[in-house]
PDB file of N, CA, C and O in Angstrom:
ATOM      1  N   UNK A   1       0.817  -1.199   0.000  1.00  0.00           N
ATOM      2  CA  UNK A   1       0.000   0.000   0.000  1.00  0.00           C
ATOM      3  C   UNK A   1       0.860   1.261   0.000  1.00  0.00           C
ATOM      4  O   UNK A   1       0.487   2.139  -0.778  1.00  0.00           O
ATOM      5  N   UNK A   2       1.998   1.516   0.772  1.00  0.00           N
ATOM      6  CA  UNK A   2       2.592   2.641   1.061  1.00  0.00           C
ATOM      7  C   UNK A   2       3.275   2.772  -1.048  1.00  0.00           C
ATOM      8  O   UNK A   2       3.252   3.663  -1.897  1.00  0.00           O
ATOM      9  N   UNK A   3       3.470   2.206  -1.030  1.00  0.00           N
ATOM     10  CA  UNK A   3       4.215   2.154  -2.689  1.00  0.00           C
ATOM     11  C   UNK A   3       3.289   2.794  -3.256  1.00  0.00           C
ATOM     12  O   UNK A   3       3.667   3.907  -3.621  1.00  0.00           O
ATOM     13  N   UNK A   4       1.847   2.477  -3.568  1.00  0.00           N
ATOM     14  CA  UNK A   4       1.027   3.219  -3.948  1.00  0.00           C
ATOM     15  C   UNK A   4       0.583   4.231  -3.659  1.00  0.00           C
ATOM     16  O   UNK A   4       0.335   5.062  -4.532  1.00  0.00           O
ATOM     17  N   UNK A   5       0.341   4.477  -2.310  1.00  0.00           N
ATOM     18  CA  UNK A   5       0.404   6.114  -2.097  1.00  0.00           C
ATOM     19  C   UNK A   5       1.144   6.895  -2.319  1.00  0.00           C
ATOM     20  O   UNK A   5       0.927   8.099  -2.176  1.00  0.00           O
ATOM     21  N   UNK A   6       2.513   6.249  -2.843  1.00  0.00           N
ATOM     22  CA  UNK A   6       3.637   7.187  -3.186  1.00  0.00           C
ATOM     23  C   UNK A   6       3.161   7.512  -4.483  1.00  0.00           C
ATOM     24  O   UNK A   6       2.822   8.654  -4.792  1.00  0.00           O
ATOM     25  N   UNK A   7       3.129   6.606  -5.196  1.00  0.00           N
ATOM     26  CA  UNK A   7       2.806   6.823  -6.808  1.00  0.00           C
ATOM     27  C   UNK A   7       1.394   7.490  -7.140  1.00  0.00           C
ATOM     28  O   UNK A   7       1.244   7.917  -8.285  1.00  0.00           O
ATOM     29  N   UNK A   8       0.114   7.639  -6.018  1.00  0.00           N
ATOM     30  CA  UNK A   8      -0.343   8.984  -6.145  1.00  0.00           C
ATOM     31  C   UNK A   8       0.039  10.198  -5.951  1.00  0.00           C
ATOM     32  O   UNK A   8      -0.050  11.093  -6.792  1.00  0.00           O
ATOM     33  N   UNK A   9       0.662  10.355  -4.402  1.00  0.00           N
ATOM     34  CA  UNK A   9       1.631  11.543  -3.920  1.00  0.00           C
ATOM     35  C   UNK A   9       2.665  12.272  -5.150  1.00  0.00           C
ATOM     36  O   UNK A   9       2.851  13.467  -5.380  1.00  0.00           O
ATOM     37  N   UNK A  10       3.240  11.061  -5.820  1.00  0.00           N
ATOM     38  CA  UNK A  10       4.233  11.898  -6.279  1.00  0.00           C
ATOM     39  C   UNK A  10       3.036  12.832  -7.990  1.00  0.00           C
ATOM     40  O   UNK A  10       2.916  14.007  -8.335  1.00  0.00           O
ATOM     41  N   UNK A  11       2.481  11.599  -8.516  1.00  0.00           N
ATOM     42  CA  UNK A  11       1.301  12.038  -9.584  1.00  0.00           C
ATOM     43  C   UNK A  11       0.952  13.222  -9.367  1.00  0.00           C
ATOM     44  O   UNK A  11       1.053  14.067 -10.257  1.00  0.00           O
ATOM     45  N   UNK A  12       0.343  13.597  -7.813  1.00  0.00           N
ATOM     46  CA  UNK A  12      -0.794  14.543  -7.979  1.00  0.00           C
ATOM     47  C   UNK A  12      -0.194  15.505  -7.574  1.00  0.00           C
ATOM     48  O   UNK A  12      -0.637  16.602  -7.914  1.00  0.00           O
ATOM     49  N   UNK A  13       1.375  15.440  -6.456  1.00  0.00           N
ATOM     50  CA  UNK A  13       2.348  16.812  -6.489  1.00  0.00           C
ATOM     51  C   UNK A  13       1.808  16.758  -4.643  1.00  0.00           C
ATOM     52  O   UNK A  13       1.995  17.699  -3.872  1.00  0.00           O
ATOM     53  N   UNK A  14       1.336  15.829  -4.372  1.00  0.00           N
ATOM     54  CA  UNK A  14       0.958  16.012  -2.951  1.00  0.00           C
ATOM     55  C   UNK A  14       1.773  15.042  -1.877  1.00  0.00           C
ATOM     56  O   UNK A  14       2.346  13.987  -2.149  1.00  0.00           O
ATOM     57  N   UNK A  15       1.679  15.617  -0.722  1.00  0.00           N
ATOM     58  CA  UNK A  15       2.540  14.902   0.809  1.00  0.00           C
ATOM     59  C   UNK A  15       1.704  13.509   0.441  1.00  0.00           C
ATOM     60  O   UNK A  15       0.637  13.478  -0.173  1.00  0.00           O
ATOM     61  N   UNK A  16       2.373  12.466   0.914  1.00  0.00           N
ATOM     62  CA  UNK A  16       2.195  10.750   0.739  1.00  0.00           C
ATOM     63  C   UNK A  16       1.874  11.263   2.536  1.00  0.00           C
ATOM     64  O   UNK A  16       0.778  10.705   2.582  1.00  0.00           O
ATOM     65  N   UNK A  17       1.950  11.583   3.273  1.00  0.00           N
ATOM     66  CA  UNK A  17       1.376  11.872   4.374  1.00  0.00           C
ATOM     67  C   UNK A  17       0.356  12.055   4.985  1.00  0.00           C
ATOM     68  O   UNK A  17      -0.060  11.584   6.044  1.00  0.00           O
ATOM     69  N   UNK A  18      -0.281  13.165   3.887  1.00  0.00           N
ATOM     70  CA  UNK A  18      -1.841  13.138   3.842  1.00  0.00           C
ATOM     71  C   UNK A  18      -2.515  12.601   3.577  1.00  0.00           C
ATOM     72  O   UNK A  18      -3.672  12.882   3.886  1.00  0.00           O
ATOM     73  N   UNK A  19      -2.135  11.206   2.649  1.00  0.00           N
ATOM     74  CA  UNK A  19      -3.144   9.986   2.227  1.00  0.00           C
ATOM     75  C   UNK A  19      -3.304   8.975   3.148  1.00  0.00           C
ATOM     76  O   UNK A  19      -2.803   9.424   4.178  1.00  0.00           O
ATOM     77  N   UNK A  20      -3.783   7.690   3.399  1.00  0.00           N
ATOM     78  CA  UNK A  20      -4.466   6.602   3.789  1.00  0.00           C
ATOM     79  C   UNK A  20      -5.296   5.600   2.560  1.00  0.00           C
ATOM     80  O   UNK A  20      -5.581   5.913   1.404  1.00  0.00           O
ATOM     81  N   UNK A  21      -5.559   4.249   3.322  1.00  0.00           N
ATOM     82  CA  UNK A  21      -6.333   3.995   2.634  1.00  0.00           C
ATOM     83  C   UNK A  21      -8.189   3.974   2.361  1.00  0.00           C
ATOM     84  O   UNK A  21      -8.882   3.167   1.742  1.00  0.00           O
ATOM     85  N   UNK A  22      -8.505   5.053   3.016  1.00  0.00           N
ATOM     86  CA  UNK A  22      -9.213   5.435   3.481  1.00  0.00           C
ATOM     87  C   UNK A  22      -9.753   6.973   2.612  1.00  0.00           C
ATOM     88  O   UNK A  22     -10.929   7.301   2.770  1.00  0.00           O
ATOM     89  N   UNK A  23      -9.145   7.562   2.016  1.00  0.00           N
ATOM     90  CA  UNK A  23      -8.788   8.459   1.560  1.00  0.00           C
ATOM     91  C   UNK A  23      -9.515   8.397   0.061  1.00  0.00           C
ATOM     92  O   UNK A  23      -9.263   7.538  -0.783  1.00  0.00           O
ATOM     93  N   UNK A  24     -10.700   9.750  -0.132  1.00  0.00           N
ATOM     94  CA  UNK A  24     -11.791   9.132  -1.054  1.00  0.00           C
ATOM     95  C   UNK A  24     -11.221  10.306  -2.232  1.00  0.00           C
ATOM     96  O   UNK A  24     -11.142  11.526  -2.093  1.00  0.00           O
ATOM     97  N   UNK A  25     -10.854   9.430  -3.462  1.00  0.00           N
ATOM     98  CA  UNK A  25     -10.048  10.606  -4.582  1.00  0.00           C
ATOM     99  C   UNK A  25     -10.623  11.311  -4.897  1.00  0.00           C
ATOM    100  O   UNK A  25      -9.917  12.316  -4.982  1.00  0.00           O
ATOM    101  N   UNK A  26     -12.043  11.623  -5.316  1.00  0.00           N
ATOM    102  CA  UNK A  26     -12.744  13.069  -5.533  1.00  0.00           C
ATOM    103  C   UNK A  26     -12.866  13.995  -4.717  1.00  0.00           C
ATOM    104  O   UNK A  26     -12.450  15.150  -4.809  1.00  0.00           O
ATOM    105  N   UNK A  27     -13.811  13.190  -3.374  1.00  0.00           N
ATOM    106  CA  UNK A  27     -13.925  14.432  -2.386  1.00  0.00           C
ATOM    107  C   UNK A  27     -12.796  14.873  -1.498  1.00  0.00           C
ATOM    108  O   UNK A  27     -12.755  16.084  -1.284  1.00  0.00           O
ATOM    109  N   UNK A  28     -11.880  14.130  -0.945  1.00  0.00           N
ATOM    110  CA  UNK A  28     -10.814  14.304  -0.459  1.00  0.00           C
ATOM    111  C   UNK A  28      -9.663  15.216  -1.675  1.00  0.00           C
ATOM    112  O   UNK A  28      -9.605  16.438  -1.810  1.00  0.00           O
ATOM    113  N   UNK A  29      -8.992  14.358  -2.296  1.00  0.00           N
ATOM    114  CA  UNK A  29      -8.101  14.927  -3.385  1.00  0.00           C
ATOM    115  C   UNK A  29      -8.682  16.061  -4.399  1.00  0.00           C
ATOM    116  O   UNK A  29      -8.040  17.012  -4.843  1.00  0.00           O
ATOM    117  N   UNK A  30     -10.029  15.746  -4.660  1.00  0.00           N
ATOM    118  CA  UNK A  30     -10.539  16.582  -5.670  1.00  0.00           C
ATOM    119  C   UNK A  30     -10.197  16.619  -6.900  1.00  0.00           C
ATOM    120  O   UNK A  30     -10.206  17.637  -7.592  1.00  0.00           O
ATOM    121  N   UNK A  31      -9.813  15.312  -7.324  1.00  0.00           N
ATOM    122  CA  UNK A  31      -9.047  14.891  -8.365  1.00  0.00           C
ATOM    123  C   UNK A  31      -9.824  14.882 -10.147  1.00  0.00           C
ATOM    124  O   UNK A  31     -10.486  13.844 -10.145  1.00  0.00           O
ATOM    125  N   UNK A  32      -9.923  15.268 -10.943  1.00  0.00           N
ATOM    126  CA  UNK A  32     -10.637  15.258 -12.141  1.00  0.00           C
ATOM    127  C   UNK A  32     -10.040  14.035 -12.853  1.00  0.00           C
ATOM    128  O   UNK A  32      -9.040  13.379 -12.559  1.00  0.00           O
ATOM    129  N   UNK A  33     -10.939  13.895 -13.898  1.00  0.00           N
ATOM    130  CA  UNK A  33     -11.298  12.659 -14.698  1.00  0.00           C
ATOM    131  C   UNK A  33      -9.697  12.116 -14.989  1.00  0.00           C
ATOM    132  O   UNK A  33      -9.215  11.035 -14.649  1.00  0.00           O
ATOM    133  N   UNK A  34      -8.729  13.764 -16.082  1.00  0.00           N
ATOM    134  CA  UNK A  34      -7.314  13.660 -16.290  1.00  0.00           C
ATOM    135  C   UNK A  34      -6.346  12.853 -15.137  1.00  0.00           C
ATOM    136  O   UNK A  34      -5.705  11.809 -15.257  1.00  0.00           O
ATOM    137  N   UNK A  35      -6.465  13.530 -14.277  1.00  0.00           N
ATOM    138  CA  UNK A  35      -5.913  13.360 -13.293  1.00  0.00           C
ATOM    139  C   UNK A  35      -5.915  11.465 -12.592  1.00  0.00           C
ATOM    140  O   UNK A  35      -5.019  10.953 -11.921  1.00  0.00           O
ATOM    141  N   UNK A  36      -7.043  10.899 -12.989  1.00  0.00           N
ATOM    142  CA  UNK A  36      -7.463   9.813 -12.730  1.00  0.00           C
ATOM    143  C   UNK A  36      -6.658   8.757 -13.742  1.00  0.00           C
ATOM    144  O   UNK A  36      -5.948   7.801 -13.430  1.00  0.00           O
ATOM    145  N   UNK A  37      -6.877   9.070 -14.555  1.00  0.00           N
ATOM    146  CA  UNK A  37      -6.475   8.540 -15.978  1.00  0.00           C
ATOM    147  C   UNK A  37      -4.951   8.177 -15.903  1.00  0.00           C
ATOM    148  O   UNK A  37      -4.386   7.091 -16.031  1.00  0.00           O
ATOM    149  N   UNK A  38      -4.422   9.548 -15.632  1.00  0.00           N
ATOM    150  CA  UNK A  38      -3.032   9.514 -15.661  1.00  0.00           C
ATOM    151  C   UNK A  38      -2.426   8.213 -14.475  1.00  0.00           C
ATOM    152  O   UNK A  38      -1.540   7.359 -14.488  1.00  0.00           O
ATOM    153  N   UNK A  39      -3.389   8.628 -13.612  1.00  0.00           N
ATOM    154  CA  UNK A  39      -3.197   7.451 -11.960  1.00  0.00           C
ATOM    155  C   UNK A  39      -3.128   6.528 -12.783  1.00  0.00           C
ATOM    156  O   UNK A  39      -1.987   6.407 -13.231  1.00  0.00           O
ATOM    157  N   UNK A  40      -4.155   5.527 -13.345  1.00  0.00           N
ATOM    158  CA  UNK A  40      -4.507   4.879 -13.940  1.00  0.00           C
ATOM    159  C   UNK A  40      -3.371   4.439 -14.813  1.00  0.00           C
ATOM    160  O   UNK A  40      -3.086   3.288 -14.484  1.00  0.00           O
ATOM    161  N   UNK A  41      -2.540   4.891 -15.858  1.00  0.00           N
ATOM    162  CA  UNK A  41      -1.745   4.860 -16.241  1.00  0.00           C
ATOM    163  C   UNK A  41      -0.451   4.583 -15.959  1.00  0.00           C
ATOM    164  O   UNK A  41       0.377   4.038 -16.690  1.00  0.00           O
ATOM    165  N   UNK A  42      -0.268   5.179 -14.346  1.00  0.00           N
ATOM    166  CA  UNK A  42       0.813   5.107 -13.771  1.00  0.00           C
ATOM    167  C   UNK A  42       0.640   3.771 -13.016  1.00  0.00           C
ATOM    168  O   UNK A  42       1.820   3.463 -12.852  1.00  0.00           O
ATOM    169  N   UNK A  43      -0.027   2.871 -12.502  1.00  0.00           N
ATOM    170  CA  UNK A  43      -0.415   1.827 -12.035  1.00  0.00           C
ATOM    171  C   UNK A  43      -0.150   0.476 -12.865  1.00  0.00           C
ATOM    172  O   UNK A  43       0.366  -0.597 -12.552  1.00  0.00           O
ATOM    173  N   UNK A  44      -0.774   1.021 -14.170  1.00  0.00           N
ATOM    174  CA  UNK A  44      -0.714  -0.222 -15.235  1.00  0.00           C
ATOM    175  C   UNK A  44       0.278  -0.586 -15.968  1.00  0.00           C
ATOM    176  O   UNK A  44       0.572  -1.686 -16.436  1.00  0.00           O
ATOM    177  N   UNK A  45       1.003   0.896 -16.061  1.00  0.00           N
ATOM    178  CA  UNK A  45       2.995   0.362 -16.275  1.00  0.00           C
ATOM    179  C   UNK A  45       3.393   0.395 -15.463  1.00  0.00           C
ATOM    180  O   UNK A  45       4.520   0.434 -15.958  1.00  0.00           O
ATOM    181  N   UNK A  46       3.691   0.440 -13.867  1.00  0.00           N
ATOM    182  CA  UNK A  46       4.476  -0.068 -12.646  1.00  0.00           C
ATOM    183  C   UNK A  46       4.229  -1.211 -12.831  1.00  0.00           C
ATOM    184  O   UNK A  46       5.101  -1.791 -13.477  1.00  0.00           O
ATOM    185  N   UNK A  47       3.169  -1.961 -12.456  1.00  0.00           N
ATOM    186  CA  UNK A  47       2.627  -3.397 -12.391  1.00  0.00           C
ATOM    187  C   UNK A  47       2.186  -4.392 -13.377  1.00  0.00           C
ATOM    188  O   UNK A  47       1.666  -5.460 -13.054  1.00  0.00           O
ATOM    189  N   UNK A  48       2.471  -3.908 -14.949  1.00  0.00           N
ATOM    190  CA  UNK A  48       2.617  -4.436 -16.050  1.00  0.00           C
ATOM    191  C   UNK A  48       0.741  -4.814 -16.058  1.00  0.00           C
ATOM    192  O   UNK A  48       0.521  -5.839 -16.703  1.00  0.00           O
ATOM    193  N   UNK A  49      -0.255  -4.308 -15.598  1.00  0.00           N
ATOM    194  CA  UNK A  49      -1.574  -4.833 -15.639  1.00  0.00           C
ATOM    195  C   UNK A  49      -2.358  -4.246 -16.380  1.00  0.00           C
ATOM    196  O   UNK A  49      -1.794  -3.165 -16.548  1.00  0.00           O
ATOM    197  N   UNK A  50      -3.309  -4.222 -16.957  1.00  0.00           N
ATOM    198  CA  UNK A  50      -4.438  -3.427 -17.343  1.00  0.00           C
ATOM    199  C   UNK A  50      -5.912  -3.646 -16.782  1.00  0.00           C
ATOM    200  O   UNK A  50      -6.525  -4.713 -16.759  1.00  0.00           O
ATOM    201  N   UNK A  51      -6.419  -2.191 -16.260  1.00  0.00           N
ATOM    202  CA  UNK A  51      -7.321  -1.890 -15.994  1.00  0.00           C
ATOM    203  C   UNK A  51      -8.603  -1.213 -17.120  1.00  0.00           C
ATOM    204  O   UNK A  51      -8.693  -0.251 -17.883  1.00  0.00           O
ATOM    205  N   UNK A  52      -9.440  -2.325 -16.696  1.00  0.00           N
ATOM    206  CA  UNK A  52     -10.163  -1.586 -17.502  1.00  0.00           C
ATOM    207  C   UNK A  52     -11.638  -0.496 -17.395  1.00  0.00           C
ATOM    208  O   UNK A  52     -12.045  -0.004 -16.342  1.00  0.00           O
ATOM    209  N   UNK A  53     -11.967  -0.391 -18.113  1.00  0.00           N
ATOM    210  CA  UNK A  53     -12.998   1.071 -17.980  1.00  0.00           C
ATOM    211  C   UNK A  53     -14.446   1.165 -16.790  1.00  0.00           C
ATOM    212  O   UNK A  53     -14.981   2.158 -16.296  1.00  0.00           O
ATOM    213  N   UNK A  54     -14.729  -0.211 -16.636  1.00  0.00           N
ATOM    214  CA  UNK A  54     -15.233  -0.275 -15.601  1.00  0.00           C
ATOM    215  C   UNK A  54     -14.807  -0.663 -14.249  1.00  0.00           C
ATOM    216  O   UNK A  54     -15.484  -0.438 -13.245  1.00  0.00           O
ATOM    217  N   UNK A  55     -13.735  -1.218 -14.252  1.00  0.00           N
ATOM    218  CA  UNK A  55     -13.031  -1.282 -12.858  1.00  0.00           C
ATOM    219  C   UNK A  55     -12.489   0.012 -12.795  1.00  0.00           C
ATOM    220  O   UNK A  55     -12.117   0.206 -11.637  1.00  0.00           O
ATOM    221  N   UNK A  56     -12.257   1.060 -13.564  1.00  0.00           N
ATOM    222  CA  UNK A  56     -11.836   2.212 -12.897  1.00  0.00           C
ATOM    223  C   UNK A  56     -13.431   3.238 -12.548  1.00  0.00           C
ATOM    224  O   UNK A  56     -13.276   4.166 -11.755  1.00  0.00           O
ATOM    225  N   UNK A  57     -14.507   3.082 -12.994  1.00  0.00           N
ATOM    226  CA  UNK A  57     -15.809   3.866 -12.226  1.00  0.00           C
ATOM    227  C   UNK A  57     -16.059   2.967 -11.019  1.00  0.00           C
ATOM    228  O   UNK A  57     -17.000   3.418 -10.367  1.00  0.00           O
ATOM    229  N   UNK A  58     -15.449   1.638 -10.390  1.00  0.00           N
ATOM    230  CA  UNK A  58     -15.835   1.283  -9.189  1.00  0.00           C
ATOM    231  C   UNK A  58     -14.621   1.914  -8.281  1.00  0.00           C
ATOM    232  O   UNK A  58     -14.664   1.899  -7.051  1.00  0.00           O
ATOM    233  N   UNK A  59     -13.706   2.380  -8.914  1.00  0.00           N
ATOM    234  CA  UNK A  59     -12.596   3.260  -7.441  1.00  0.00           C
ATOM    235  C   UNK A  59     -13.290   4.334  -6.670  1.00  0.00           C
ATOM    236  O   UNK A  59     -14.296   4.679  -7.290  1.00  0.00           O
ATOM    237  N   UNK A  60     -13.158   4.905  -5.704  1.00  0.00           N
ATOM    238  CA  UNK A  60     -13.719   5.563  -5.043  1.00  0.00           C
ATOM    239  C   UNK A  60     -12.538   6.136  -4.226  1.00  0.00           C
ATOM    240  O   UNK A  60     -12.298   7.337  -4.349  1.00  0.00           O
ATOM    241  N   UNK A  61     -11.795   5.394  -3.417  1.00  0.00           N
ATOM    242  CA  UNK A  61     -10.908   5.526  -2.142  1.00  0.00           C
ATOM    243  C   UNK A  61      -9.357   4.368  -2.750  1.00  0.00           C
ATOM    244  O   UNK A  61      -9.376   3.336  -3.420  1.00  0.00           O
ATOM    245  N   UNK A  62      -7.983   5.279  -2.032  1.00  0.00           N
ATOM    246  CA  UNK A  62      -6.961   4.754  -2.218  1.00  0.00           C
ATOM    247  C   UNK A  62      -7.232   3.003  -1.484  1.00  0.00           C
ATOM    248  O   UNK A  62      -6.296   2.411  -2.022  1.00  0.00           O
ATOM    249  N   UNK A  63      -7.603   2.464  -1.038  1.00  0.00           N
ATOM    250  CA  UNK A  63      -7.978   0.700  -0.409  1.00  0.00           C
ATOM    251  C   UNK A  63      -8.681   0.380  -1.924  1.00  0.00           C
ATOM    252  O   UNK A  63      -8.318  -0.704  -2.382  1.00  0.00           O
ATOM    253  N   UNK A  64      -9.326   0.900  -2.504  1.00  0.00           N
ATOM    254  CA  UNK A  64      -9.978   0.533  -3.931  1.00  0.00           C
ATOM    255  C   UNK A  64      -8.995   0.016  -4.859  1.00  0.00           C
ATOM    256  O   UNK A  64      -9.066  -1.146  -5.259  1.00  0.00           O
ATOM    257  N   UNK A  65      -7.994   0.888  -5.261  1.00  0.00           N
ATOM    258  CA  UNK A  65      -6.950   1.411  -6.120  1.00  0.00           C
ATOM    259  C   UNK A  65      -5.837  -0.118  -5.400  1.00  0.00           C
ATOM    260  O   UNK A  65      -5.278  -0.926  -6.141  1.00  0.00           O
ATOM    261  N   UNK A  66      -5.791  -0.145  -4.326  1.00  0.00           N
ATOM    262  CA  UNK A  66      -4.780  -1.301  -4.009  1.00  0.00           C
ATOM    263  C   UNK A  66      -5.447  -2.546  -4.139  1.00  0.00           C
ATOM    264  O   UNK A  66      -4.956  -3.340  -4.941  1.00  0.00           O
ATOM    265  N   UNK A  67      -6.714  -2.961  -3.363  1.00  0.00           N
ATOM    266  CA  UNK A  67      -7.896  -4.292  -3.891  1.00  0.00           C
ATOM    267  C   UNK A  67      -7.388  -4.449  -5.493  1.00  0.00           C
ATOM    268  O   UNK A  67      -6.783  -5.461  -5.848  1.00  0.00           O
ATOM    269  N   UNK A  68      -7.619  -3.615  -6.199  1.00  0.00           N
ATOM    270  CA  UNK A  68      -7.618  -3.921  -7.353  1.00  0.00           C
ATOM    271  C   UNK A  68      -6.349  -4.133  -8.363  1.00  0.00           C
ATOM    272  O   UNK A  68      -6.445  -4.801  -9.393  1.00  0.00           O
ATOM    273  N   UNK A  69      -4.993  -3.397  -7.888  1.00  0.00           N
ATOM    274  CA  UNK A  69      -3.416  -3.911  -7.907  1.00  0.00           C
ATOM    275  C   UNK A  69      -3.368  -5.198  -7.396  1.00  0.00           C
ATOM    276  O   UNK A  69      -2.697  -6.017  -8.026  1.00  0.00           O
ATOM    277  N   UNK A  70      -4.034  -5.607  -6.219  1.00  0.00           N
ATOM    278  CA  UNK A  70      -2.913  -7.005  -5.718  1.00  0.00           C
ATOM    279  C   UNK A  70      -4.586  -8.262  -6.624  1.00  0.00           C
ATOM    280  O   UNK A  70      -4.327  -9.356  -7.125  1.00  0.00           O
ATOM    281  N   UNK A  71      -5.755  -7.800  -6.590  1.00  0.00           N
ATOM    282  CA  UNK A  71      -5.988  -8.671  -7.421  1.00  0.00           C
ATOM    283  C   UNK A  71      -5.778  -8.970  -8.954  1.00  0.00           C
ATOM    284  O   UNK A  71      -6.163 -10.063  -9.373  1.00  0.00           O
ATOM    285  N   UNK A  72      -5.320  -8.265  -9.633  1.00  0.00           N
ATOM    286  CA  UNK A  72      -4.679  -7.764 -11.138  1.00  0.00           C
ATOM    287  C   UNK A  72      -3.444  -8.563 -10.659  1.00  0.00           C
ATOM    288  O   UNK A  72      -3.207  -9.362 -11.565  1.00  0.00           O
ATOM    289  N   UNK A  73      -2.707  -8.696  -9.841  1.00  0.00           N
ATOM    290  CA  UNK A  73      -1.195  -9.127  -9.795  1.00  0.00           C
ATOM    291  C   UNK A  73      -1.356 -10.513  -9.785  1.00  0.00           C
ATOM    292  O   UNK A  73      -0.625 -11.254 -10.442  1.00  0.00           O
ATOM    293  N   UNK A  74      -2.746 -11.116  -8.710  1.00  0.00           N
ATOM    294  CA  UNK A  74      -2.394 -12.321  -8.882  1.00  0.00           C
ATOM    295  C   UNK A  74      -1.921 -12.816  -6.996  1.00  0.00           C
ATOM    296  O   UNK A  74      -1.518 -13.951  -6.737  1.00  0.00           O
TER     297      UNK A  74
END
């Protein structure tokens, strides 16, 4: 998990401090669609996986974003 909060932290230009997994990306981060995408992007070449278009409208919160890395990994 902490790996991944880094790789939002560093994405969105924000403290890895202020996140959790608990931590809901719209209302908390305030994050737009781009911004998501790019996450999205950055996830699927770290971890060689692809996500696709409806597993990314069920994210909500950084615990979402990891559920869905370690089941993609296997």
């Amino acid at each position: 998990m902490e790996e991944i909060i880094k790789t939002i932290a560093n994405n969105l230009g924000i403290n890895a401090k202020n996140l959790s997994a608990d931590t809901n990306l719209i209302k908390d981060l305030e994050i737009n669609s781009f911004d998501l995408v790019s996450l999205i992007c950055a996830f699927e070449e770290k971890y060689d996986i692809v996500i696709k278009e409806e597993e990314v409208k069920q994210i909500k919160q950084i615990k979402d974003i990891v559920y869905l890395i370690e089941t993609k990994k296997g």
